[in-house]
PyMOL Python script that loads the backbone (N, CA, C, O; Angstrom):
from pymol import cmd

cmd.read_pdbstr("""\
ATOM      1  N   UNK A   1      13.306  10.060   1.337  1.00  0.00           N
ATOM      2  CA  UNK A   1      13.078  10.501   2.702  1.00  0.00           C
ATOM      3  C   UNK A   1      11.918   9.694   3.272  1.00  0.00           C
ATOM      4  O   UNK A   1      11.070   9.586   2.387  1.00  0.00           O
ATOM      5  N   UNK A   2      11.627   9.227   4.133  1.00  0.00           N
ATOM      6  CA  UNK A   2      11.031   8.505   4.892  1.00  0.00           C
ATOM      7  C   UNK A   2      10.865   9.435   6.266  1.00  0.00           C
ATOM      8  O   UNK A   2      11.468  10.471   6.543  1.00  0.00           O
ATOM      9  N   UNK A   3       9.449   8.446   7.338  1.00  0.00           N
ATOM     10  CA  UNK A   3       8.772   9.079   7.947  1.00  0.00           C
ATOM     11  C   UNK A   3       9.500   9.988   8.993  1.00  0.00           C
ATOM     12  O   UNK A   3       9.128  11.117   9.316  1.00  0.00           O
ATOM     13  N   UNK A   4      10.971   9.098   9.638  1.00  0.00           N
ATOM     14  CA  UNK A   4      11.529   8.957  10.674  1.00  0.00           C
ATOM     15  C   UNK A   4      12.406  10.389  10.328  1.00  0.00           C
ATOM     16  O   UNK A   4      12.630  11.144  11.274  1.00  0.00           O
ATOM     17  N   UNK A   5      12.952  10.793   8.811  1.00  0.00           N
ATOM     18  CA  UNK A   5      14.297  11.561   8.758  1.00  0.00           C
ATOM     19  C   UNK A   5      13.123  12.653   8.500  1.00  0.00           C
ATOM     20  O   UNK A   5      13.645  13.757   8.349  1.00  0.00           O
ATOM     21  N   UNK A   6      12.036  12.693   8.422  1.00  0.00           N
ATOM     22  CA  UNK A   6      10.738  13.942   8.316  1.00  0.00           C
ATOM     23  C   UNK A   6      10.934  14.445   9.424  1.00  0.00           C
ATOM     24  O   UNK A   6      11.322  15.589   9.659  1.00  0.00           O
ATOM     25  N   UNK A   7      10.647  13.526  10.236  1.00  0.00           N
ATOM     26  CA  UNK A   7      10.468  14.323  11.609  1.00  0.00           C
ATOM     27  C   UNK A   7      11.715  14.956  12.141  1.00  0.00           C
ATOM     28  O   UNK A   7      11.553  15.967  12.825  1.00  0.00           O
ATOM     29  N   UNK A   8      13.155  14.447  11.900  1.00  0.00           N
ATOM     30  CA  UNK A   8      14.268  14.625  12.213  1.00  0.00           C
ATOM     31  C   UNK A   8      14.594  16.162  11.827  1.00  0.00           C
ATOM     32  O   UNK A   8      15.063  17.126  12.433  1.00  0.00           O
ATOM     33  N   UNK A   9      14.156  15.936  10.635  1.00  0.00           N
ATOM     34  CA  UNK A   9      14.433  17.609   9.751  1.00  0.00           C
ATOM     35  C   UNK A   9      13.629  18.991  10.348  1.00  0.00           C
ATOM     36  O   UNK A   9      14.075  20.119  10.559  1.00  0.00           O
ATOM     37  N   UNK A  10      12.158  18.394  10.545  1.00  0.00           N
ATOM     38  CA  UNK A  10      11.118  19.799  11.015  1.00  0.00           C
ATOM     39  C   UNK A  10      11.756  19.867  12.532  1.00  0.00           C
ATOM     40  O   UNK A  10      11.821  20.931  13.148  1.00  0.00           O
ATOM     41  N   UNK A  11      12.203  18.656  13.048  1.00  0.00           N
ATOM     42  CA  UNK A  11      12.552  19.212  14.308  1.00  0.00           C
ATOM     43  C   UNK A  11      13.762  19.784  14.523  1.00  0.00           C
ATOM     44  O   UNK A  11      13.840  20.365  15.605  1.00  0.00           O
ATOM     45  N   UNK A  12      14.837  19.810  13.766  1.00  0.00           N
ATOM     46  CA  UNK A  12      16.017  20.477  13.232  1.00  0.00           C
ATOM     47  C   UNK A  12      15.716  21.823  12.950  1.00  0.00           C
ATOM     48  O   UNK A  12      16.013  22.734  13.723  1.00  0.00           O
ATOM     49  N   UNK A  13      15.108  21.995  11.819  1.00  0.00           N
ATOM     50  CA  UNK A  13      14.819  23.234  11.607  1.00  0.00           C
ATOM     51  C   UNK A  13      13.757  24.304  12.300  1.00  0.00           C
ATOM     52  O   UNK A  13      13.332  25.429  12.041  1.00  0.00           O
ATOM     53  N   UNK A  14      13.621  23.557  13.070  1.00  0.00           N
ATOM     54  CA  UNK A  14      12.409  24.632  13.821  1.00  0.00           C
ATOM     55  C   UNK A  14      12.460  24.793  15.217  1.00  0.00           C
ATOM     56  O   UNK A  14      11.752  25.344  16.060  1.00  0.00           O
ATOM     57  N   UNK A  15      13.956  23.872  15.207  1.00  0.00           N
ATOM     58  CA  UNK A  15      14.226  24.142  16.955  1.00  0.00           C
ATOM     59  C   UNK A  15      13.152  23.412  17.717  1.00  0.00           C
ATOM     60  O   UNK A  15      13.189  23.711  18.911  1.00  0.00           O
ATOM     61  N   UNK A  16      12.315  22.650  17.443  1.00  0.00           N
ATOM     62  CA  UNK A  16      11.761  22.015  18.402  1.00  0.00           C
ATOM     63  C   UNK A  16      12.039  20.357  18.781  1.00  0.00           C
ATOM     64  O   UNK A  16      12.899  19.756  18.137  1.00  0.00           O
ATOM     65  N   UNK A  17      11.274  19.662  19.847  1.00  0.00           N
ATOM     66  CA  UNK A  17      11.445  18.535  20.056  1.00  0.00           C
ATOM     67  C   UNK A  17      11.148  17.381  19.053  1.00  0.00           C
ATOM     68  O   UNK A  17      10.421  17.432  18.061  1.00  0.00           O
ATOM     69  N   UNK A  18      11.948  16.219  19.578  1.00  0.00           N
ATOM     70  CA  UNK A  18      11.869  15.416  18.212  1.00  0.00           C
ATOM     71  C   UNK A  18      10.228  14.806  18.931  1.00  0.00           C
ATOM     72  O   UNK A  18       9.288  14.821  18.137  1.00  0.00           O
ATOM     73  N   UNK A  19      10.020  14.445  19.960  1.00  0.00           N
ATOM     74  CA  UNK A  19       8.620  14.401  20.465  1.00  0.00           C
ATOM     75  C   UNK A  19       7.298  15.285  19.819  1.00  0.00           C
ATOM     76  O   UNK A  19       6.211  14.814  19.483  1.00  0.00           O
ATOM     77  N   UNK A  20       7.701  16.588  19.759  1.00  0.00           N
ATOM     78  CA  UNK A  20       6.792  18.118  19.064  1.00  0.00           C
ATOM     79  C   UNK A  20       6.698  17.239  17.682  1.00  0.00           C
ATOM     80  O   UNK A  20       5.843  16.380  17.467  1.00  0.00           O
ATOM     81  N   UNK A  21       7.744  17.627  16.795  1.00  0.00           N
ATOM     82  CA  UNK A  21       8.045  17.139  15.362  1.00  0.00           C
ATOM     83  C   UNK A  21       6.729  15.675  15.181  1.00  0.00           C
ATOM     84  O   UNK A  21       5.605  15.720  14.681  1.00  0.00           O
ATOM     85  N   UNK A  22       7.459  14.523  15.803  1.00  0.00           N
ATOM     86  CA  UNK A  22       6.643  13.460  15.589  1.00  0.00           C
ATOM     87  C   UNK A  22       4.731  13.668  15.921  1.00  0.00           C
ATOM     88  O   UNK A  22       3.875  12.861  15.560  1.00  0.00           O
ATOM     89  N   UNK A  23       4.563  14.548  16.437  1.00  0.00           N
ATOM     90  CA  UNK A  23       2.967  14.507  17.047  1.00  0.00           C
ATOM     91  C   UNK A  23       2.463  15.559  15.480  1.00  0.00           C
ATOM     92  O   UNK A  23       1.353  15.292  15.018  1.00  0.00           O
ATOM     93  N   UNK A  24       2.992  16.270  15.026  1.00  0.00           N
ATOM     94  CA  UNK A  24       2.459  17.429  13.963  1.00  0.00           C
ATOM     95  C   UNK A  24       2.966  16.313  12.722  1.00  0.00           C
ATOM     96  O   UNK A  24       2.207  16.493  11.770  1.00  0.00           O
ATOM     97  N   UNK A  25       3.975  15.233  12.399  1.00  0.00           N
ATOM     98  CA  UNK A  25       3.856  14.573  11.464  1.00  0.00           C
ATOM     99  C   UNK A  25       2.948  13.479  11.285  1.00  0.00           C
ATOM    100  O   UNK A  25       2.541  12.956  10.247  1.00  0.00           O
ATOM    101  N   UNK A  26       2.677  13.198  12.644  1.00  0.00           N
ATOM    102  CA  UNK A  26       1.701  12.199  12.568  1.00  0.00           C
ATOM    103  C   UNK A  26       0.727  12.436  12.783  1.00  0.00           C
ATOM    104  O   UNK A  26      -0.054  11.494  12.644  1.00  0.00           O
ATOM    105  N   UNK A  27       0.106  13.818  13.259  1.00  0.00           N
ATOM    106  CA  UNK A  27      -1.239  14.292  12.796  1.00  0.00           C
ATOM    107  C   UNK A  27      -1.546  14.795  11.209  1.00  0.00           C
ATOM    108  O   UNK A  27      -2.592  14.683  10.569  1.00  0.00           O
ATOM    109  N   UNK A  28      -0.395  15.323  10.854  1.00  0.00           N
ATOM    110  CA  UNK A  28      -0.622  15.509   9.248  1.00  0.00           C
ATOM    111  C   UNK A  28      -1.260  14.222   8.285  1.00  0.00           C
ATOM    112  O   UNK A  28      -2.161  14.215   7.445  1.00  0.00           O
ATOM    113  N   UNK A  29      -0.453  13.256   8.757  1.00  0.00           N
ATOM    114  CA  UNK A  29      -0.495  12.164   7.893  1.00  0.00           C
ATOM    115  C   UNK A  29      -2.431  11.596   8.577  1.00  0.00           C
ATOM    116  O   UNK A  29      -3.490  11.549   7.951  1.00  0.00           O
ATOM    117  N   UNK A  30      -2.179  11.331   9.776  1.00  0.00           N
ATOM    118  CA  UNK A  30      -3.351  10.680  10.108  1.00  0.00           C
ATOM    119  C   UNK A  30      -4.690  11.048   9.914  1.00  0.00           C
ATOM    120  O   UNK A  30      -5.691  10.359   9.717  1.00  0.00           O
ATOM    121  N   UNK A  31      -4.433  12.948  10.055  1.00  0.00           N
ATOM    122  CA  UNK A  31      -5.749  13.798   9.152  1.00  0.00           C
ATOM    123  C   UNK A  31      -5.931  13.354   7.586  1.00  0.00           C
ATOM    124  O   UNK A  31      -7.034  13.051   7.131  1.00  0.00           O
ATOM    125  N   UNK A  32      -4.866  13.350   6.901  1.00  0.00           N
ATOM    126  CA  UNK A  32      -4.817  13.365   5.363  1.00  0.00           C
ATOM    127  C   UNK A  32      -5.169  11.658   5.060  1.00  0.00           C
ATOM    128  O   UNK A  32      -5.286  11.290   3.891  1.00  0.00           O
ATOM    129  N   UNK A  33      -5.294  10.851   5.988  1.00  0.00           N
ATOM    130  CA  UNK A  33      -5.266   9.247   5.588  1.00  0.00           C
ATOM    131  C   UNK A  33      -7.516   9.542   6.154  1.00  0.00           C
ATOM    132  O   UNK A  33      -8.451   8.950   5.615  1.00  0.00           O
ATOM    133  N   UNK A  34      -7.580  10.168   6.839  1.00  0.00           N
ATOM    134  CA  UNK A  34      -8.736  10.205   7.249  1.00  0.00           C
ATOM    135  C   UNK A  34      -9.692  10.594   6.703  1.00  0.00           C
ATOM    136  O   UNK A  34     -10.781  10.026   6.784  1.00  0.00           O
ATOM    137  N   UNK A  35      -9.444  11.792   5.945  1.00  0.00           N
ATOM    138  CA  UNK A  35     -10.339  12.564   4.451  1.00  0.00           C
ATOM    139  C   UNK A  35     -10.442  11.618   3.731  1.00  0.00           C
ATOM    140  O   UNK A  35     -11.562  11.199   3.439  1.00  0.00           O
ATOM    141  N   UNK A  36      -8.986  10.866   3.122  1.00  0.00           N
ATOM    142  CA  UNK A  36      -8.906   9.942   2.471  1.00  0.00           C
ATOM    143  C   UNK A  36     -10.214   8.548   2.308  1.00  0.00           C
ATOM    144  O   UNK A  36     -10.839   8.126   1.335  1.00  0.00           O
ATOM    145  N   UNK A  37     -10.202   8.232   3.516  1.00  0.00           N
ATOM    146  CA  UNK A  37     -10.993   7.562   3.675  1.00  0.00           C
ATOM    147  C   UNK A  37     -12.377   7.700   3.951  1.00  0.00           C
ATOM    148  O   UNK A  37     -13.187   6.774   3.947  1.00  0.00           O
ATOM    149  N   UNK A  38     -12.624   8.930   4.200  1.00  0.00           N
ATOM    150  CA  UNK A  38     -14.188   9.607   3.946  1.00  0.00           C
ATOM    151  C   UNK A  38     -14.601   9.786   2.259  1.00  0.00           C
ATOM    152  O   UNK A  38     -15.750   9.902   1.833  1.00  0.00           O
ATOM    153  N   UNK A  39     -13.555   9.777   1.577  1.00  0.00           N
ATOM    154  CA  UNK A  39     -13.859   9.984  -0.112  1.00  0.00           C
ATOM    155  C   UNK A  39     -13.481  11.326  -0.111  1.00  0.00           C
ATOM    156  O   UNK A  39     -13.920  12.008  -1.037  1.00  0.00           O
ATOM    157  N   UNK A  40     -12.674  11.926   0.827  1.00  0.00           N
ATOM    158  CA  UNK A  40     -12.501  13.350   0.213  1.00  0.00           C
ATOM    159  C   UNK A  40     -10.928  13.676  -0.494  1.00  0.00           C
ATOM    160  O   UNK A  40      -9.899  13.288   0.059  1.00  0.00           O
ATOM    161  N   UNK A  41     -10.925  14.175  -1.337  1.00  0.00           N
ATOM    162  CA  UNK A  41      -9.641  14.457  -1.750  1.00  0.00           C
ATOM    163  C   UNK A  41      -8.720  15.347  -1.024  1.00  0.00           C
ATOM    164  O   UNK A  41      -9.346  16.261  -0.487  1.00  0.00           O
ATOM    165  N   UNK A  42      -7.210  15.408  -0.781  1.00  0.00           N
ATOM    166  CA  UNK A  42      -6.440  15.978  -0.136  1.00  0.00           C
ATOM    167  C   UNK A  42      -5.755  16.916  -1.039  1.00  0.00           C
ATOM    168  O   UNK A  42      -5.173  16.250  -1.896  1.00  0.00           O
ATOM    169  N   UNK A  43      -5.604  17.977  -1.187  1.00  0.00           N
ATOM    170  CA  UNK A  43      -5.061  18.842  -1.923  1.00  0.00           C
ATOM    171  C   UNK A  43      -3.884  19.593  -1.317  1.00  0.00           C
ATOM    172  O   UNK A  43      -4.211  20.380  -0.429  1.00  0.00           O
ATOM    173  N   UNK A  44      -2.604  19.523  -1.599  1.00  0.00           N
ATOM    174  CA  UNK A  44      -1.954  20.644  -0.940  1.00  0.00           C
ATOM    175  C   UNK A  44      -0.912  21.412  -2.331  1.00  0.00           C
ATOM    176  O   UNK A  44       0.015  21.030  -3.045  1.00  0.00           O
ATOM    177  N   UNK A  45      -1.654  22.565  -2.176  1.00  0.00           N
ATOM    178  CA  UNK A  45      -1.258  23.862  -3.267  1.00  0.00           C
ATOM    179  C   UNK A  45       0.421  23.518  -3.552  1.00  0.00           C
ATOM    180  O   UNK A  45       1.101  22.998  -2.667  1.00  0.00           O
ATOM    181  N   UNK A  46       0.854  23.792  -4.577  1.00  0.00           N
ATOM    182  CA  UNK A  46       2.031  23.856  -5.077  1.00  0.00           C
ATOM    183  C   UNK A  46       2.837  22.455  -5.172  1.00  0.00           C
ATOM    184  O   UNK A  46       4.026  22.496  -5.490  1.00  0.00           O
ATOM    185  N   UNK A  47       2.259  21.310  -4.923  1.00  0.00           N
ATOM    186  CA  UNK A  47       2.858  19.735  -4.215  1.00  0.00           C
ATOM    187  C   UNK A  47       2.156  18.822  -4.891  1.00  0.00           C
ATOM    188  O   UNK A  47       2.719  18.040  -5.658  1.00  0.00           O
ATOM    189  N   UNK A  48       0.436  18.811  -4.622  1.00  0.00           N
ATOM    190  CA  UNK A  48      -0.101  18.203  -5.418  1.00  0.00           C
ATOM    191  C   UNK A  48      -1.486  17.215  -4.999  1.00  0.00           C
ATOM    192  O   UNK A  48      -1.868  17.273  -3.830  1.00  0.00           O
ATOM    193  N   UNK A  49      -2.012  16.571  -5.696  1.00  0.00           N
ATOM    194  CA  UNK A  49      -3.265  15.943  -4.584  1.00  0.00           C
ATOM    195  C   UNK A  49      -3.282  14.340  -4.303  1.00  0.00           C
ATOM    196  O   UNK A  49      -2.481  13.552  -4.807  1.00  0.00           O
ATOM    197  N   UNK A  50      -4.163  14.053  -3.556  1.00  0.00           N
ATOM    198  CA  UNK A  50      -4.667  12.349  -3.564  1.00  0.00           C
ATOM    199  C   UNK A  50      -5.599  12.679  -3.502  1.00  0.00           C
ATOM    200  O   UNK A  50      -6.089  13.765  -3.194  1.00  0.00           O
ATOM    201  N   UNK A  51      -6.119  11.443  -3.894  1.00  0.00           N
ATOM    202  CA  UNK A  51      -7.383  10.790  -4.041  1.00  0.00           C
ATOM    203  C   UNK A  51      -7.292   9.512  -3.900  1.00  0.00           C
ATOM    204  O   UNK A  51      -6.282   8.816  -3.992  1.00  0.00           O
ATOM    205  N   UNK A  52      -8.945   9.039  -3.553  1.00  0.00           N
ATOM    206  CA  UNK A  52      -8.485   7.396  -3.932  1.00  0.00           C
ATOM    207  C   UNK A  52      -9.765   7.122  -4.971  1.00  0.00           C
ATOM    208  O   UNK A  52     -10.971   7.356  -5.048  1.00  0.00           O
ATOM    209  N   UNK A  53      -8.882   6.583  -5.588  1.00  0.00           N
ATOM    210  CA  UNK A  53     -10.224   5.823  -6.863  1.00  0.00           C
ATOM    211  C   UNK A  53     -10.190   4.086  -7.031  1.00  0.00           C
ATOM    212  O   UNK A  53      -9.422   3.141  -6.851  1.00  0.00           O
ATOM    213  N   UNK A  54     -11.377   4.336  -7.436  1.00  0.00           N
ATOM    214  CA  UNK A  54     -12.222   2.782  -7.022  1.00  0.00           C
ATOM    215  C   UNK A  54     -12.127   1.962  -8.719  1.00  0.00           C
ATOM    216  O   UNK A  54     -12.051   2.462  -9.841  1.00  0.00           O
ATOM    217  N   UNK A  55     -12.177   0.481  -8.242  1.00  0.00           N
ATOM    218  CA  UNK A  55     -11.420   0.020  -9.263  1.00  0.00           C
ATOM    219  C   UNK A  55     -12.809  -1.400  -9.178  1.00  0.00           C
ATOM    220  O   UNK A  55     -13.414  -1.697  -8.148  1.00  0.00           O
ATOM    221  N   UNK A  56     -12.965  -1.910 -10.251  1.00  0.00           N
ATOM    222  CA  UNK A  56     -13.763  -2.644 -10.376  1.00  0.00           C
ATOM    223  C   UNK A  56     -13.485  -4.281  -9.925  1.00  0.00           C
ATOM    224  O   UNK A  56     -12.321  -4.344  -9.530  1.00  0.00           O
ATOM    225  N   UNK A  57     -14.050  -5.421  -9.859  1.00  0.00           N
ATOM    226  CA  UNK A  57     -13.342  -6.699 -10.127  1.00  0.00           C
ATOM    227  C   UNK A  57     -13.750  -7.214 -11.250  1.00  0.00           C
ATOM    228  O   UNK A  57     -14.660  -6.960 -12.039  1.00  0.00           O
ATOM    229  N   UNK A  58     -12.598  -8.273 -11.153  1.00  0.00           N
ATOM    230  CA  UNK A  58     -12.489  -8.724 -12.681  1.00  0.00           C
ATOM    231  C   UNK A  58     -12.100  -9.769 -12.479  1.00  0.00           C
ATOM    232  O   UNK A  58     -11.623 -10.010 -11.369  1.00  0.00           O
ATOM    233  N   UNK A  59     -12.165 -10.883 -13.585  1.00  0.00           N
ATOM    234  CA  UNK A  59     -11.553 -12.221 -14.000  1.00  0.00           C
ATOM    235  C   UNK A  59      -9.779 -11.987 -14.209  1.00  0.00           C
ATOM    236  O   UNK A  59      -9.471 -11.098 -15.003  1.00  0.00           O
ATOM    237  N   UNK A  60      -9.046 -12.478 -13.769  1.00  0.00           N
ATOM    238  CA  UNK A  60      -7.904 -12.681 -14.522  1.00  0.00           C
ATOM    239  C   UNK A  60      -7.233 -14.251 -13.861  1.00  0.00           C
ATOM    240  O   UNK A  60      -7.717 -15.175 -13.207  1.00  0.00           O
ATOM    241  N   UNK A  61      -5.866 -13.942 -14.441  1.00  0.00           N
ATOM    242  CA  UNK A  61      -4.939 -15.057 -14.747  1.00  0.00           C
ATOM    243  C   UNK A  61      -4.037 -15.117 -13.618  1.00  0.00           C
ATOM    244  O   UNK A  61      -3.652 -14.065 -13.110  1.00  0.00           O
ATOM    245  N   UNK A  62      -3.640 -16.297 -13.150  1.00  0.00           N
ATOM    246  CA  UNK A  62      -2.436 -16.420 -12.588  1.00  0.00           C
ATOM    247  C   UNK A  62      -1.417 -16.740 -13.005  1.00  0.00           C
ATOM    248  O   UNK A  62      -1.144 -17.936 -12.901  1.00  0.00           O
ATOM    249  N   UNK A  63      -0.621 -16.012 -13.519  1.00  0.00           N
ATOM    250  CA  UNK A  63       0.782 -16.152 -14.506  1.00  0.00           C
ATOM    251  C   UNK A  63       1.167 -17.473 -14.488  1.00  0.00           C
ATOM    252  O   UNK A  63       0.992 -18.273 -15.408  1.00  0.00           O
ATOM    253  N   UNK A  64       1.687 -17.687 -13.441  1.00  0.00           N
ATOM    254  CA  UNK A  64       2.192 -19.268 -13.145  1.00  0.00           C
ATOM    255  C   UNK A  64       1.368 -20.720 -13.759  1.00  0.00           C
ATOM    256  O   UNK A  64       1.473 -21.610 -14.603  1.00  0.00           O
ATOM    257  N   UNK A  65       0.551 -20.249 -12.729  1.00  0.00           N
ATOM    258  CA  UNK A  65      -0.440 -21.475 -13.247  1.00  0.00           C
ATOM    259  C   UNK A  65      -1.247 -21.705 -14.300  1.00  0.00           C
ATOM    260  O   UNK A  65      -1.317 -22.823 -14.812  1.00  0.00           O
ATOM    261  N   UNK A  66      -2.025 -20.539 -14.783  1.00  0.00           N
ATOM    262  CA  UNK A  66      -2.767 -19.989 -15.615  1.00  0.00           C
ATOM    263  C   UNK A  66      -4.232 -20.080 -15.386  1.00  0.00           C
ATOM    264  O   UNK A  66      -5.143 -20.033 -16.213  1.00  0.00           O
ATOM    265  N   UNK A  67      -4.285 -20.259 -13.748  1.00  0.00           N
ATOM    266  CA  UNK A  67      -5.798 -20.614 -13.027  1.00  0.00           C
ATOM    267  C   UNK A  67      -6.563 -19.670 -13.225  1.00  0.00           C
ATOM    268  O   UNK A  67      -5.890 -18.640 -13.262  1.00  0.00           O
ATOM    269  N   UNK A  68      -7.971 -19.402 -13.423  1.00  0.00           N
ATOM    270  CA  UNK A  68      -8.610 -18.169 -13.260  1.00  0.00           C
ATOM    271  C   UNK A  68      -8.957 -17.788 -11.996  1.00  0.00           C
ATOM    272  O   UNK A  68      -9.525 -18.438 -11.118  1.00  0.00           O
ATOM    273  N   UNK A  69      -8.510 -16.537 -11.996  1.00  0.00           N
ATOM    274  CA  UNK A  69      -8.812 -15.973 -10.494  1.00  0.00           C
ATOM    275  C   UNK A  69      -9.639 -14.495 -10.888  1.00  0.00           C
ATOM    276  O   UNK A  69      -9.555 -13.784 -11.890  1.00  0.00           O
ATOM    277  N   UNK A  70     -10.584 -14.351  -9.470  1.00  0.00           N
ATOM    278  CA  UNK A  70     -11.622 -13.399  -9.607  1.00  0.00           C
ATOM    279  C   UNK A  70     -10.676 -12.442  -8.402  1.00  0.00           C
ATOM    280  O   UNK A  70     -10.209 -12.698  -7.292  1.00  0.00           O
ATOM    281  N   UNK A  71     -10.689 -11.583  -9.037  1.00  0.00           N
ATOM    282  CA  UNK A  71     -10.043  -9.967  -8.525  1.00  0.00           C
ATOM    283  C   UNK A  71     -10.757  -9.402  -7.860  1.00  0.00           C
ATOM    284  O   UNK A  71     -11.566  -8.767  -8.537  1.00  0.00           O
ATOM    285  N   UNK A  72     -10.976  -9.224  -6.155  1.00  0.00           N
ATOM    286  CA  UNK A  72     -12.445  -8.364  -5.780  1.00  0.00           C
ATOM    287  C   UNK A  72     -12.100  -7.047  -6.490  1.00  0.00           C
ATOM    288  O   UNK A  72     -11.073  -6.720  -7.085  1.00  0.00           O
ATOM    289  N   UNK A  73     -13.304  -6.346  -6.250  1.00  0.00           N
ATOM    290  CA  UNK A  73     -13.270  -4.728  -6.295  1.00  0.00           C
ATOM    291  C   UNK A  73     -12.255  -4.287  -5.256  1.00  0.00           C
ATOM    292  O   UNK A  73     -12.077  -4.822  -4.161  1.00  0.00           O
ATOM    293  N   UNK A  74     -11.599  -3.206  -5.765  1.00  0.00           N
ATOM    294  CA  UNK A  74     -10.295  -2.211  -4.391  1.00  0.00           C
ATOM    295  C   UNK A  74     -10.558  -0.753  -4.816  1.00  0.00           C
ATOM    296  O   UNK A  74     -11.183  -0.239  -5.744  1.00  0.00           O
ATOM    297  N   UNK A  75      -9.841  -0.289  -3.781  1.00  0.00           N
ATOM    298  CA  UNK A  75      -9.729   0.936  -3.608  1.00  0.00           C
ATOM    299  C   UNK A  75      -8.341   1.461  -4.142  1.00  0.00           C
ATOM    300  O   UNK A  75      -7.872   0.567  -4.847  1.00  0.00           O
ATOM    301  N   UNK A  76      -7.763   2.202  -4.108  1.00  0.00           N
ATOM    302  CA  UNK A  76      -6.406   2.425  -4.007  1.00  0.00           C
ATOM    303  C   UNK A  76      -6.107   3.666  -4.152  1.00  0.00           C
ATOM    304  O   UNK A  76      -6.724   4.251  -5.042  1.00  0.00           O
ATOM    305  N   UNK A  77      -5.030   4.506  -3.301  1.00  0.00           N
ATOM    306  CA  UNK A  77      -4.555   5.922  -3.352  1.00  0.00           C
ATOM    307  C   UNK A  77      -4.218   6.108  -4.379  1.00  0.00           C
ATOM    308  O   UNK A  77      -3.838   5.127  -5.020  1.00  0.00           O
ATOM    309  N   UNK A  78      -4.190   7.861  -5.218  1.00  0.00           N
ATOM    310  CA  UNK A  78      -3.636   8.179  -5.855  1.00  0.00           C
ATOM    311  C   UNK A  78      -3.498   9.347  -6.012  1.00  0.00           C
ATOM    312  O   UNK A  78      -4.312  10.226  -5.728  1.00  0.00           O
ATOM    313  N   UNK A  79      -2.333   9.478  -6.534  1.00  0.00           N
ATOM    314  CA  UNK A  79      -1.135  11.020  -6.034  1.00  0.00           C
ATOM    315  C   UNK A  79      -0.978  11.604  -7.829  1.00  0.00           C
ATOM    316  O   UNK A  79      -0.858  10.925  -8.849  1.00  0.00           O
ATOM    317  N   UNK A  80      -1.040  13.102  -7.655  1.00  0.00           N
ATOM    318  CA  UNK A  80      -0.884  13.627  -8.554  1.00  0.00           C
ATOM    319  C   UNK A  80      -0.084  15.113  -7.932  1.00  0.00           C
ATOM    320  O   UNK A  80      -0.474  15.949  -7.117  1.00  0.00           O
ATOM    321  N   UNK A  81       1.439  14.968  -8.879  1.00  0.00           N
ATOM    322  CA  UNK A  81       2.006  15.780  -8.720  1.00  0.00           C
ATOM    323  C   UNK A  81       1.483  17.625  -9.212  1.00  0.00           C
ATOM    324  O   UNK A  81       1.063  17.856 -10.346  1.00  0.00           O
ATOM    325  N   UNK A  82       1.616  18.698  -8.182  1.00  0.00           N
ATOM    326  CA  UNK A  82       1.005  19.637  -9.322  1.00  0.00           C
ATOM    327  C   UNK A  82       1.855  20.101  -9.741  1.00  0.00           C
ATOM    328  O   UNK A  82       2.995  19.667  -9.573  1.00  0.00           O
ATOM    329  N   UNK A  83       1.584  21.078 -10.385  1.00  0.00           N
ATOM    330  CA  UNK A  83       2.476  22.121 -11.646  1.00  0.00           C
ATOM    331  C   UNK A  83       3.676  22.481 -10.826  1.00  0.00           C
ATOM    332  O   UNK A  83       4.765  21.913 -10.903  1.00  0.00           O
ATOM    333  N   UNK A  84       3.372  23.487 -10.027  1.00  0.00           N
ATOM    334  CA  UNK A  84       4.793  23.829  -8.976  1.00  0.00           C
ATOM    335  C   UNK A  84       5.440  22.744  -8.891  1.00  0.00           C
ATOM    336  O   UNK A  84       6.458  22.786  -9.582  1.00  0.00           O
ATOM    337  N   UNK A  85       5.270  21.603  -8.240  1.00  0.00           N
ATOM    338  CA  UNK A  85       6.360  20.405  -8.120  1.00  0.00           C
ATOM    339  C   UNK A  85       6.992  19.632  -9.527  1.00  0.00           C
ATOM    340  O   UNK A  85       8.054  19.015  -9.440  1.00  0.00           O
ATOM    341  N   UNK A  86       6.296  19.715 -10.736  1.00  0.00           N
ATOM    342  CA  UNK A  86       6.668  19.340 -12.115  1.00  0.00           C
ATOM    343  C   UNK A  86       7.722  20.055 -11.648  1.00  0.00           C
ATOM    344  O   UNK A  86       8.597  19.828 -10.812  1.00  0.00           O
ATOM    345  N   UNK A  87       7.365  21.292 -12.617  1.00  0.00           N
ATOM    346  CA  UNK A  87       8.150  22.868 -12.789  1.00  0.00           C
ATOM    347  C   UNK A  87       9.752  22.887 -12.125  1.00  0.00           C
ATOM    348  O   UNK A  87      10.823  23.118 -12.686  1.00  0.00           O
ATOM    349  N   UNK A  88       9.455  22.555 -10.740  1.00  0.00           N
ATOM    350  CA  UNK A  88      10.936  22.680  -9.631  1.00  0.00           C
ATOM    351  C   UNK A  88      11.484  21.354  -9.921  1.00  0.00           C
ATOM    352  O   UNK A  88      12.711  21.422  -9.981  1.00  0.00           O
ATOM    353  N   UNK A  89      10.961  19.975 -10.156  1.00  0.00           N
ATOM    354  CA  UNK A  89      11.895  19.063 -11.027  1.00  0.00           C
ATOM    355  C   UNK A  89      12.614  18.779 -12.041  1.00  0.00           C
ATOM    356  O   UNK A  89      13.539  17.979 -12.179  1.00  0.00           O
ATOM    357  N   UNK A  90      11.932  19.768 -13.011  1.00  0.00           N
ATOM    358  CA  UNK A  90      12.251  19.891 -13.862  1.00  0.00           C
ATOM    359  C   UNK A  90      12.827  21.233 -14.657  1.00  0.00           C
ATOM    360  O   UNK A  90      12.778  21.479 -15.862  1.00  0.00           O
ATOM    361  N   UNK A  91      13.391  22.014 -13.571  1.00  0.00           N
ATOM    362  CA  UNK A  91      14.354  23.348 -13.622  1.00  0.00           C
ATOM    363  C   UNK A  91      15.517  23.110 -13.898  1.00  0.00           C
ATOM    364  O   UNK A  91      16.335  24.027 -13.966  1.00  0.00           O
TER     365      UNK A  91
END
""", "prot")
cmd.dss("prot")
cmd.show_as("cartoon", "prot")
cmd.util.cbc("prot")
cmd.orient("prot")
């Protein structure tokens, strides 16, 4: 499912506009990308959390060539399914 058939569905099921739908999906997302980026973690009960964790740089390789290349430091999201969402996949 992707962003577009999200909005299609809440606005299906809730009787409202696909205009309504798109403004509450894209405030969800744009709040939850925003914590994100303050360092706060996003938690939603029964589904599961993000975070983003920080990753160091490093020396490595370029497969191909075998040049050494320096890796900056990154950031990067990360999603952890919780128990409820295991649980219902695996029913």
């Amino acid at each position: 499912m992707n962003k577009s058939e999200l909005i299609k569905v809440l606005s299906e099921e809730n009787n409202i506009s696909i205009e309504e739908a798109t403004l509450v999906v894209t405030t969800f997302v744009d709040s939850m990308k925003d914590a994100l980026a303050e360092g706060d973690r996003v938690e939603i009960r029964g589904f599961g959390s993000f975070k983003v964790k920080q990753y160091e740089g490093y020396s490595g390789r370029n497969p191909k060539t075998g040049e050494i290349v320096n890796v900056q430091p990154k950031q990067l999201p990360f999603f952890r399914a919780g128990k409820e969402l295991k649980e219902f996949l695996n029913d």
